[in-house]
C-alpha positions as CSV (number, residue, x, y, z in Angstrom):
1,X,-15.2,-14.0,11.0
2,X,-11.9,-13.2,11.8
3,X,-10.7,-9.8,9.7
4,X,-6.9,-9.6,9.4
5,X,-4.7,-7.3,11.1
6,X,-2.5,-4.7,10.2
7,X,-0.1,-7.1,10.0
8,X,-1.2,-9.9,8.5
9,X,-2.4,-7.2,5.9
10,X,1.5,-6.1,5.4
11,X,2.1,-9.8,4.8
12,X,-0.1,-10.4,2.2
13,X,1.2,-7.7,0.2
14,X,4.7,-8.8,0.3
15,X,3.6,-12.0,-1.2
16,X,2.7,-9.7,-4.0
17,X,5.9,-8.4,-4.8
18,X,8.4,-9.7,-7.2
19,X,11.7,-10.5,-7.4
20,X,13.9,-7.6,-8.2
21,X,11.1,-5.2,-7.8
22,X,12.4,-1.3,-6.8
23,X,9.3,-0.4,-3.9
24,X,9.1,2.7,-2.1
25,X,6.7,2.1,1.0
26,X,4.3,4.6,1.6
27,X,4.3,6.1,5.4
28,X,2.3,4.4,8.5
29,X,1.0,0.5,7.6
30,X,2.7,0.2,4.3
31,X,6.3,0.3,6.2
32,X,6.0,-2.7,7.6
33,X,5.4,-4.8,4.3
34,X,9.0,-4.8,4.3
35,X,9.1,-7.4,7.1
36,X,7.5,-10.2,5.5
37,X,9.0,-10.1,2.1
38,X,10.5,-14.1,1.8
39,X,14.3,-14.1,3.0
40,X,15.4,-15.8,-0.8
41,X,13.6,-12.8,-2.7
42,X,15.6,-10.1,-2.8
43,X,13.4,-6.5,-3.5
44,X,15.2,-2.7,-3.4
45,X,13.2,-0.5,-0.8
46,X,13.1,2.7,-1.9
47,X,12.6,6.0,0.4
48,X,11.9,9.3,-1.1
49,X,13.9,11.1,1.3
50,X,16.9,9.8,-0.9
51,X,17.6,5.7,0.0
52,X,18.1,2.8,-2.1
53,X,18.6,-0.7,-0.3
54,X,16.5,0.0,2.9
55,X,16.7,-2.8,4.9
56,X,15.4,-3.6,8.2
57,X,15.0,-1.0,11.1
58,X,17.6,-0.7,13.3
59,X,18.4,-2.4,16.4
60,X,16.8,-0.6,19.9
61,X,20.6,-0.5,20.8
62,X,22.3,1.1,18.0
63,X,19.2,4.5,17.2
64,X,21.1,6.5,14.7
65,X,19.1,9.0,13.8
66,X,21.9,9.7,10.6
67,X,20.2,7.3,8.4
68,X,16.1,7.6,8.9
69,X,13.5,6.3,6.1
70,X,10.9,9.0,4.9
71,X,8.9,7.9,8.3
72,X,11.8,9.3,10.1
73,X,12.7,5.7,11.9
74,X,16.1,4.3,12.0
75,X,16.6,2.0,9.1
76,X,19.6,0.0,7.7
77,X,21.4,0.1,4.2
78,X,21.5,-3.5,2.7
79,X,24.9,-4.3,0.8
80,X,24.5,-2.2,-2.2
81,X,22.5,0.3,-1.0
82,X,22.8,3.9,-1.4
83,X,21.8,7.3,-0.4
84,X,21.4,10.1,-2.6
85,X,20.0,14.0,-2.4
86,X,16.2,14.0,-2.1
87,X,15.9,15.8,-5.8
88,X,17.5,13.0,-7.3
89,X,14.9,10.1,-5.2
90,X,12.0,11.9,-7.2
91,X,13.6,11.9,-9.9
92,X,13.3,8.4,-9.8
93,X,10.0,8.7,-9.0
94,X,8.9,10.8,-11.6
95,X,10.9,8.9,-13.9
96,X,8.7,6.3,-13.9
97,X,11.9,4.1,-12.1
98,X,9.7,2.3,-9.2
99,X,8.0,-0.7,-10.3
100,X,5.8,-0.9,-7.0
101,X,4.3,1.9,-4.8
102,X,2.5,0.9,-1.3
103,X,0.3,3.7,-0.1
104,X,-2.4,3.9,2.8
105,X,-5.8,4.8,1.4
106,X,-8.9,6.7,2.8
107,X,-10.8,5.6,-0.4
108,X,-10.3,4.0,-3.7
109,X,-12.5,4.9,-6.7
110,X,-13.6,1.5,-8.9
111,X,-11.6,3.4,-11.6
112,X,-8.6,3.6,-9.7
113,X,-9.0,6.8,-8.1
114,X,-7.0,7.5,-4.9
115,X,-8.1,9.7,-2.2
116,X,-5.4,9.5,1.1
117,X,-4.1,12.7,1.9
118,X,-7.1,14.6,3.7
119,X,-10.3,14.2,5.7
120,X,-12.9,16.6,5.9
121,X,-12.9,16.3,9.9
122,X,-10.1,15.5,12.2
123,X,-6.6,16.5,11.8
124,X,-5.7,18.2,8.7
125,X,-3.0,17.3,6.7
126,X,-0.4,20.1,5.5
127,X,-0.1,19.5,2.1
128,X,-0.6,15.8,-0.1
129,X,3.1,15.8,0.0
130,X,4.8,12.9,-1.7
131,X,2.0,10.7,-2.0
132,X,1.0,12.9,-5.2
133,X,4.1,11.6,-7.5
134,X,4.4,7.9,-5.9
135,X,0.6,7.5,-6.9
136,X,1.6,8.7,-10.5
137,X,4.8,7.7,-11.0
138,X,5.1,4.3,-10.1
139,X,3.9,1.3,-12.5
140,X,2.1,-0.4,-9.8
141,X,0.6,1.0,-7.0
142,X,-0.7,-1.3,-3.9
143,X,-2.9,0.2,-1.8
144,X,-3.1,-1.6,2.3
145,X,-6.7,-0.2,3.9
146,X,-9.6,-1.3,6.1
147,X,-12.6,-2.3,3.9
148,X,-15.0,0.1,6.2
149,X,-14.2,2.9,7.5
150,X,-15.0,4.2,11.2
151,X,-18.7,5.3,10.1
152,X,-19.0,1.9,8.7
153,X,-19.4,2.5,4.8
154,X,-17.2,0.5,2.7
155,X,-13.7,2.7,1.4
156,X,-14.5,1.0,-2.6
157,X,-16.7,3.9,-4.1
158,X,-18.4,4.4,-7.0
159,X,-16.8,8.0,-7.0
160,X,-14.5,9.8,-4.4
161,X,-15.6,12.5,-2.5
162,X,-12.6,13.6,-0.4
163,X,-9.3,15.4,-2.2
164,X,-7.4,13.3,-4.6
165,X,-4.5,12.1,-4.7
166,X,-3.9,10.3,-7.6
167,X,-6.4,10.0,-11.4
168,X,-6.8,6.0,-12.1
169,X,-3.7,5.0,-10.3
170,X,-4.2,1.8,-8.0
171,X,-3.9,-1.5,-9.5
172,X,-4.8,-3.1,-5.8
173,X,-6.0,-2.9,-2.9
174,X,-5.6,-5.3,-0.2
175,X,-7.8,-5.1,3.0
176,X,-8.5,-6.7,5.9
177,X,-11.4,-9.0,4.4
178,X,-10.4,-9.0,0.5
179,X,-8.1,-8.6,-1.8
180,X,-9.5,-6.6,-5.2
181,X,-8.0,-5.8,-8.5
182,X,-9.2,-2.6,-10.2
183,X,-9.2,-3.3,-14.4
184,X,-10.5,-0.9,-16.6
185,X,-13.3,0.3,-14.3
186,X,-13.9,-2.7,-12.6
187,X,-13.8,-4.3,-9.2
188,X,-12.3,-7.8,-9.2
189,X,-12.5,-10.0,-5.8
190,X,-9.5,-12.3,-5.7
191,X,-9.2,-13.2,-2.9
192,X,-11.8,-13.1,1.0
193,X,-11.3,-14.2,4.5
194,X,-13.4,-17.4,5.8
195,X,-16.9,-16.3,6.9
196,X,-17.9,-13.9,4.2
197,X,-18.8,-14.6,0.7
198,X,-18.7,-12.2,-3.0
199,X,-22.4,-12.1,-2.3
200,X,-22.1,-10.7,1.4
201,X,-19.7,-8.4,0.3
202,X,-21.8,-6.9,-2.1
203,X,-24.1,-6.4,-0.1
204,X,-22.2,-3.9,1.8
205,X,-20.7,-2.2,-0.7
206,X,-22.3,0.2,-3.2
207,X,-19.9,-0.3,-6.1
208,X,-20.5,-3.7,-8.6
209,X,-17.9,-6.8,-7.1
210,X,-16.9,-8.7,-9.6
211,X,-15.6,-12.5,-9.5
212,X,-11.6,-12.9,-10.1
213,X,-11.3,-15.9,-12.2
214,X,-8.5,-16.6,-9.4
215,X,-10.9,-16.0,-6.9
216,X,-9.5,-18.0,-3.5
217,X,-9.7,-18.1,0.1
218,X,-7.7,-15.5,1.8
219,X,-6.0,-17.3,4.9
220,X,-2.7,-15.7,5.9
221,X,-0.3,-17.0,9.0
222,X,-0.8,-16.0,12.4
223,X,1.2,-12.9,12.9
224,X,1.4,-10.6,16.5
């Protein structure tokens, strides 16, 4: 069984997203979905720190540190783009403007809970920052995770247990075994790697997996 990496994970996303979506790209593995969005389908990045029209990151070479995403790395404008103060980017975000929101998860309640700001060991975090409104304030919100976490229990719960981020806000989650729908309460399969079945799955996980009537074989390119 061959689990997908981070990568391949960022790619499967991006087949996700529509034409003409606005996305804002949560920090860490949800930057690079970007990168494998098709050429002909044209999607507005969005950066809370006040961009519109991110497009690819800057060349080694050029490093100008003027125009940096929310991740603070050097990005480029696309044709059309724009920057604006960083009141007026959540405003858009609050407005209920973004059609797509791609955040990083520590665990995702079958109700559509999110928990990815804080962990009860390790580093602390300073504050849940903007994840709070992007969770809330987009229409969609795709979450990119690892299906276990380090200690081996699978990041779908019943319930979270670590701080919240967001009430009954993801509409996916796409891992590095499955991709799952949450609707109304529910955990949809749609899609699983080669070498593991809905029944092995469940077997692993304590919340009910459901069958996606679309449920298919997960089998992305090979990507470095």
């Amino acid at each position: 069984m061959n689990n997908l990496t981070r990568q391949q994970i960022a790619w499967r996303v991006a087949q996700d997203i529509p034409e003409g979506a606005y996305v804002n790209l949560g920090s860490g593995m949800p930057l690079t979905v970007s990168d494998y969005v098709p050429a002909t389908r044209e999607v507005m990045f969005h950066s809370e720190n006040g961009l519109l029209g991110v497009g690819p990151r800057q060349a080694q070479a050029i490093k100008d540190m003027n125009l940096v995403n929310a991740g603070n790395i050097p990005v480029t404008l696309l044709p059309g783009g724009s920057f604006f103060h960083h009141c007026d980017s959540f405003v858009m975000v609050r407005g209920g403007h973004i059609d797509i929101s791609v955040l990083g998860a520590y665990q995702v309640g079958q109700n559509g809970d999110l928990a990815n700001w804080d962990l009860p060991q390790g580093r602390k975090a300073p504050a849940v920052g903007g994840a709070m409104d992007l969770a809330v304030g987009a229409k969609k919100v795709f979450v990119m995770m690892e299906y276990f976490a380090k200690d081996g229990s699978a990041k779908i719960v019943e319930h979270c247990n670590l701080p919240l981020t967001g009430l009954k806000c993801v509409t996916t989650a796409y891992t590095d075994i499955a991709v799952l729908d949450l609707i109304n309460g529910k955990v949809f399969v749609r899609e699983l790697i080669e070498g593991i079945t809905l029944h092995t799955l469940q077997a692993e996980t304590d919340v009910e997996l459901h069958a996606s009537p679309q449920l298919a074989l997960l089998k992305p390119p090979a990507l470095t």
